[in-house]
C-alpha positions in Angstrom: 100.0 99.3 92.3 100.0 100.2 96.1 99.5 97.5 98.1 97.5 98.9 102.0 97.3 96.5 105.0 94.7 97.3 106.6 95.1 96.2 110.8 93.5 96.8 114.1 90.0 97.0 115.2 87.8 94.3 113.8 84.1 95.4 115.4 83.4 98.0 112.7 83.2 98.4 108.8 86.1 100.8 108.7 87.8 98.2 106.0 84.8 98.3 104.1 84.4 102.1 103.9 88.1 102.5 102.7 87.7 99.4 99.6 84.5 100.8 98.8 86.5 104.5 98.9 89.2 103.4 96.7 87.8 102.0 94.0 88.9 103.1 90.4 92.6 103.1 92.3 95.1 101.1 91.7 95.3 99.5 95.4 95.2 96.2 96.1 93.8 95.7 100.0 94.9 92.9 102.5 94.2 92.3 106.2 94.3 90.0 109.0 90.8 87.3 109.6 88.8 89.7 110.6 85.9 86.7 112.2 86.9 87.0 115.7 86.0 83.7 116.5 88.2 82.0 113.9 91.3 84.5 114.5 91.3 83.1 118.0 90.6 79.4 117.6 92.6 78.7 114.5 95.7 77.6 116.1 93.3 74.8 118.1 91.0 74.0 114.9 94.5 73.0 113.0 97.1 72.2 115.8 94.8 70.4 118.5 93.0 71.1 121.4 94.7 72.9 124.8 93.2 72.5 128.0 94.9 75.5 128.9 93.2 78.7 127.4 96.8 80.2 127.5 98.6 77.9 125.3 95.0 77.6 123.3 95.5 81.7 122.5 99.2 81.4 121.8 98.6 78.4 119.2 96.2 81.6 117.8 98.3 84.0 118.0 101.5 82.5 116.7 99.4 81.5 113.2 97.7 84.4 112.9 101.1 86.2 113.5 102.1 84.5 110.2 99.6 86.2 108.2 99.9 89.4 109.8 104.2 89.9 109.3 103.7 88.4 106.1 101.0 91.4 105.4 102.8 93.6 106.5 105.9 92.7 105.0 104.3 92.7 101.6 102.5 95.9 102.2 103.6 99.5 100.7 101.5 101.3 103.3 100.1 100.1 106.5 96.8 101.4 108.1 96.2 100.8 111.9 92.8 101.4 112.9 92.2 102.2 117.1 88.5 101.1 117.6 86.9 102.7 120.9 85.7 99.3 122.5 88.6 97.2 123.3 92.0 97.9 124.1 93.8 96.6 121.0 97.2 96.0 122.1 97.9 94.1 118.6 96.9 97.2 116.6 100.0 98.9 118.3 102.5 96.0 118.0 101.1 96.0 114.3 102.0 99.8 113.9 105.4 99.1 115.3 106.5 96.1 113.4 105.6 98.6 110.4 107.5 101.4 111.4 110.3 99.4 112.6 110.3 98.0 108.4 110.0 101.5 107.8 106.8 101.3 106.1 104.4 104.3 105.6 101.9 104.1 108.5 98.8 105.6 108.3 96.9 105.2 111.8 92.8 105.5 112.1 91.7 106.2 115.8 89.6 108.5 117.3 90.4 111.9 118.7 90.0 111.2 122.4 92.6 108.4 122.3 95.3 111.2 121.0 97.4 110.6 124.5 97.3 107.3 125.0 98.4 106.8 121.3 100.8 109.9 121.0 103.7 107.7 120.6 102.5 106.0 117.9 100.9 108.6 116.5 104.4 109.9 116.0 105.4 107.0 114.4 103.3 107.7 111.8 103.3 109.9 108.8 99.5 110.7 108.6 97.0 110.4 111.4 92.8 109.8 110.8 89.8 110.0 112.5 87.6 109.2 109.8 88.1 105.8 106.4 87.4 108.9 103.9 90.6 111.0 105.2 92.4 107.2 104.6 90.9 107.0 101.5 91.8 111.0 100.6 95.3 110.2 101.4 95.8 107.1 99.0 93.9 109.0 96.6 96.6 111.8 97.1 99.4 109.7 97.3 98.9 107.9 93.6 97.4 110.3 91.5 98.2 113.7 93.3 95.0 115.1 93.2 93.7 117.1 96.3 89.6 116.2 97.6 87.1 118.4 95.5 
């Protein structure tokens, strides 16, 4: 069984696409929270309150860090996902902290972001622009069989 991460973005269905994709494989899927508003206010909803909205997105980012190393830790291939709204600066310490573990990276972003992404995009050992070429790829990498 190959178990994917699946990080970055969280605005589209991209995730969605590739489970749907891979079904019949032997893949098990994980990922961070992917409800925005939760990600960011867990640390207040179970440590308490902060006045300060600094120390009130650290709480959030330290527990959702847990899940996230603990994904990726776990994972056998890694998927980073580049979304075209927001600048996500966790998507590329995600793809780091993978290739640092040496795990496979696979990274999904779109073809305009190529510069601003080239370093990581040489981190990795396949890049995307589309879930189906993800989805090709896992399909490729358990079974060996080439898209028809």
């Amino acid at each position: 069984m190959l178990k994917v991460y699946l990080s970055g973005e969280i605005h589209t269905d991209w995730r969605e696409q590739i489970v749907a994709g891979a079904e019949g494989l032997d893949v098990v899927f994980s990922a961070p929270v992917t409800d925005h508003e939760a990600s960011d206010d867990c640390g207040v909803a179970i440590l308490g309150a902060e006045a300060d909205k600094f120390w009130h997105d650290n709480k959030g980012a330290k527990l959702n860090a847990i899940r996230t190393r603990r994904g990726i830790e776990q994972a056998d291939v890694v998927v980073v996902r580049f979304g075209e709204k927001y600048k996500q600066w966790n998507a590329a310490f995600d793809a780091g902290y993978a290739a640092a573990l040496g795990k496979s990276v696979i990274v999904l972003s779109m073809p305009e972001h190529q510069h601003a992404l080239k370093e990581v995009h040489a981190a990795a050992l396949a890049v995307t622009s589309e879930p189906r070429q993800v989805v090709e790829i896992l399909r490729y990498v358990l079974t060996g069989a080439l898209p028809s």
